[in-house]
Structure formats: structure tokens, C-alpha cells
N, C-alpha and C positions, 0 to 999 in steps of 0.2 A: 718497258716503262718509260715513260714523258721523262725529259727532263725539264730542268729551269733555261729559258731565255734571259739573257742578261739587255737588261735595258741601261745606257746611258742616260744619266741627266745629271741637275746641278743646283747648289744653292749658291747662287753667286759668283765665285770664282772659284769656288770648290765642288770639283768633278765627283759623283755619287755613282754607284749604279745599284740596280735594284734586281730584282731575280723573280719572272714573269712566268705560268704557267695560265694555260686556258682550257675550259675542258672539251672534249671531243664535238658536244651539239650546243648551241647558244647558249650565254653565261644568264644562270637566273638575277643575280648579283654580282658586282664586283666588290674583290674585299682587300684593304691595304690590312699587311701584318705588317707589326709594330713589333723588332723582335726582342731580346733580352739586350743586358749592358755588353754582349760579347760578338755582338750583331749577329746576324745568320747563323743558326747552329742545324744541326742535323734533327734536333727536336723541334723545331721549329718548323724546319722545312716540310716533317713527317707529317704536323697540323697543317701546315697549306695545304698540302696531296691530298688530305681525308676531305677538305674544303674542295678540290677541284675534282673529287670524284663524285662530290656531293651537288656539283654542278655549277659551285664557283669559279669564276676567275679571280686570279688572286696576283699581288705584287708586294713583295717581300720590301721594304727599303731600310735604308742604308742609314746611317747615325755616322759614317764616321769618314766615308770616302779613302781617300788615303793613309786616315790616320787607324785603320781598321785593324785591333790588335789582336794577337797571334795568343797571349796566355791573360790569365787574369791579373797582374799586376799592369798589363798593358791598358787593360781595358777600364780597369779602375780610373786608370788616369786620365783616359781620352773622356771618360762618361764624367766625371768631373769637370773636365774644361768645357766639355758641353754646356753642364747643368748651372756655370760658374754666368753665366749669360742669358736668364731664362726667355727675355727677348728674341734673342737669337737663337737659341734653340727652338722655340716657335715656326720663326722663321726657317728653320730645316725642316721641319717635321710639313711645314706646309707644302714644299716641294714635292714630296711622296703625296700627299692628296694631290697637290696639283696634275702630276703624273698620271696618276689614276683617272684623273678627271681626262685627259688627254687620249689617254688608251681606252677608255670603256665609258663613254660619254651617253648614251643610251639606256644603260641600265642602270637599279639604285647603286649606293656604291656606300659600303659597309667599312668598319675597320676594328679589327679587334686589335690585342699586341699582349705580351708575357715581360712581367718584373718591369726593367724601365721603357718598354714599350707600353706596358699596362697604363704607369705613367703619359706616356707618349698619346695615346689616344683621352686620357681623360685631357690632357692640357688641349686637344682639338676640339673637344665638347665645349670645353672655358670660350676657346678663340673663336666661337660662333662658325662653326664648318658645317658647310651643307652634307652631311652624314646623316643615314637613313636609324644606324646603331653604332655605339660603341661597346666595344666588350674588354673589359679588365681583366687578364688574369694576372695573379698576384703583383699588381703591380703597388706601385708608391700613390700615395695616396696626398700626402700635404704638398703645396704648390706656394710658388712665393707670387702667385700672381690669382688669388682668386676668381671664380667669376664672379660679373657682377650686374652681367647684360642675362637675359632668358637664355636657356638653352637649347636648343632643337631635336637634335639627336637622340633616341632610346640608349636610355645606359644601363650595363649591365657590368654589377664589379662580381668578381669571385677571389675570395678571399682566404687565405687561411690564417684561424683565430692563434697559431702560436707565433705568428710572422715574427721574428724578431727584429725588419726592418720596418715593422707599422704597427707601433702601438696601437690600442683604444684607444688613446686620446687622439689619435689621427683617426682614427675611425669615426670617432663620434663626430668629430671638425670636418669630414667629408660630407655627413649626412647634413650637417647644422648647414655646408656652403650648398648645398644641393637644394636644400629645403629654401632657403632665402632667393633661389633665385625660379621655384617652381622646376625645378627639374622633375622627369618621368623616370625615376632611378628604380632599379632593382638590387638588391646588397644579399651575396651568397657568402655568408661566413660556414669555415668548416673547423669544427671543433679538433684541436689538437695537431692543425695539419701547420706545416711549417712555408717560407716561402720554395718559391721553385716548384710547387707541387704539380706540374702537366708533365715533366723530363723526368723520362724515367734513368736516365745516363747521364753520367759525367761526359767532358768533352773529351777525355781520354779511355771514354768505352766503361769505364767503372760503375757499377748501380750508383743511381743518385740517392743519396740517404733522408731526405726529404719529398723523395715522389710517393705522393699515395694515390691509387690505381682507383680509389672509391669516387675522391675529392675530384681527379685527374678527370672519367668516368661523368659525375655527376655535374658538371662546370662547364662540360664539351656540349651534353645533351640540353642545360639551361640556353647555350648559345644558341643550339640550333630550334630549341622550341621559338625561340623570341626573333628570330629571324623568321619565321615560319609566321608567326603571330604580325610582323610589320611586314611580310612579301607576298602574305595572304594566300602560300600554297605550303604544300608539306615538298621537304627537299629528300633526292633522290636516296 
């Protein structure tokens, strides 16, 4: 089995690295994953590999460099001093596309991400990024920095309707900031599914008690129909 290449880079004077696979015969797309608030997990990594077997090239990045925490009260805190700066969170998030753009400059170049990467990719749809697709899984949805220019990018959120960190009223507030600025959105709500729904595991190996395998299942295959529908072939 492949592993991940670890690629250096930086936002500034904060050293990053990212986690690169590529698949065996030339990349139909390249795709940045955008991962959860606990950076790189094993469930995450497991969505890349189905992505590189599917004949992406894919680059995992980084949210925290150094400050990259080991349990959840760690990470609470770093994704907070992030999120405490939404400028500059920006600004990191655009290093990983730039990345991307660096390494795989010839083919489209995609980007999905999970929970606050889910966030993470919708705020690069906001910041006008030359992306082919964005894909949401259960990510955060309300932004302290709406868009307010067009947006380019196909979007596609998946959603679950019991999230308990995104209400309906963010919901409806995503559709109303989409609508206002002519966005080509897709919105997959799933009835009674909670957030976290693609991990099936805890990061200590435990079932996760929020994964449902329907939601999980039906949210992977929207992705790859609508990348299929903007790449204009069926993937492997």
C-alpha cells in the first residue's frame, strides 16, 4: 500500500506540512482535503486513498503546523485561535491551494474537507479561488466574512439535519448568502444524521456514535457524480 509523502510549506513564518499521495497513471484531478478541527485523522486519510484510487491526486493540509494537537481539548484551542482571526485564517487556508496549485498545475484542481474543513473549503468559494468544485461534508456553515463578489466554483454541501453545531437558521443563512450572490450550490441534508457523519471511529479506535454508513455512503457518491458531471468522464 502507497503511503503519504509529506510535503513542506508555510504560511508566512509558520512552517506547515501537508500529506501528498498521487495515483499510479496520470491524475484526472487534483484535490486539496480540508481535514476536521483535529487536523489529519485516519478517517480522513482513508477518504483521500478512495480519492487516489479513484485516480485523484490529493493533498491533505495542514491548519496548525506546530501548534498541531495531540487530544481534543488541544485542538479546541488551536481551532479557536485560528477561527479568532478569520483574515488570517484565510490566509492559511490559501497556502494549501497555493500548494496545490504548485504541485499539480496542469489538471483541474478540486477541494473537498470534513467538519471545519467543510468550513475551510466553503470560506475558499467566499475568497474567489480558482476551484473547479467545492465539497462540504458536514462542515460549519455561518462565516463572519460573507461573500459578496460571484462565486466560481461548484458547491456541494452534505449535511446532517441533527448537526448540533448548525442550526437551520444557519442553514437557511447559507442558502439566502448563496442565493444573493448567484452561486451554482447543491445542499444534501440528511434526515436525523448528526455531525461527524463520514468517521466511522473515534481517534482512540472506538465506533463513532454519530457515523451513519447511509449518509456516509450517499454524500461520497453525490461527490463523485458532480465531479464527474464538471470533469466530463466517469472516474475509475
Amino acid at each position: 500500500m502507497k503511503d503519504f509523502i509529506k510535503v513542506p510549506y508555510a504560511d508566512g513564518d509558520t512552517p506547515l506540512t501537508a500529506l501528498r499521495m498521487t495515483p499510479d497513471g496520470p491524475a484526472r484531478a487534483a484535490v486539496a482535503i480540508f481535514p476536521t478541527f483535529m487536523n489529519s485523522t485516519p478517517g480522513v486519510e482513508a477518504k483521500a486513498r478512495d480519492l487516489v484510487e479513484a485516480g485523484y491526486s490529493v493533498l491533505i493540509g495542514d491548519f496548525y503546523g506546530p501548534e498541531a494537537p495531540s487530544d481534543f481539548q488541544q485542538a479546541f484551542a488551536v481551532m479557536t485561535k485560528l477561527r479568532s482571526d478569520p483574515r488570517a485564517m484565510r490566509t492559511r487556508l490559501r497556502a494549501t491551494i497555493a500548494l496545490l496549485r504548485e504541485l499539480e498545475p496542469d489538471v483541474p484542481q478540486l477541494a473537498i474537507g470534513f467538519c471545519l474543513g467543510g468550513f475551510a473549503v466553503l470560506e475558499m468559494a467566499r475568497d474567489g479561488q480558482d476551484l473547479a468544485v467545492v465539497v462540504s461534508f458536514h462542515g460549519l456553515l455561518e462565516t463572519p466574512l460573507p461573500a459578496v463578489d460571484a462565486i466560481g466554483p461548484r458547491i456541494l454541501v452534505c449535511h446532517g439535519d441533527a448537526d448540533a453545531l448548525v442550526p437551520r437558521s444557519q442553514v437557511n443563512g447559507f442558502w439566502e448568502e448563496m442565493d444573493r450572490v448567484s452561486a451554482n450550490w447543491h445542499f444534501h441534508s440528511y434526515a436525523g444524521v448528526e455531525h461527524g457523519f463520514t468517521n466511522p471511529v473515534m481517534l482512540d479506535g472506538s465506533p463513532n456514535p454519530a457515523f451513519n454508513a447511509s449518509a456516509d455512503r450517499q454524500s461520497w457518491a453525490a461527490m463523485h457524480a458532480l465531479f464527474d458531471e464538471v470533469l466530463g468522464q466517469a472516474h475509475a
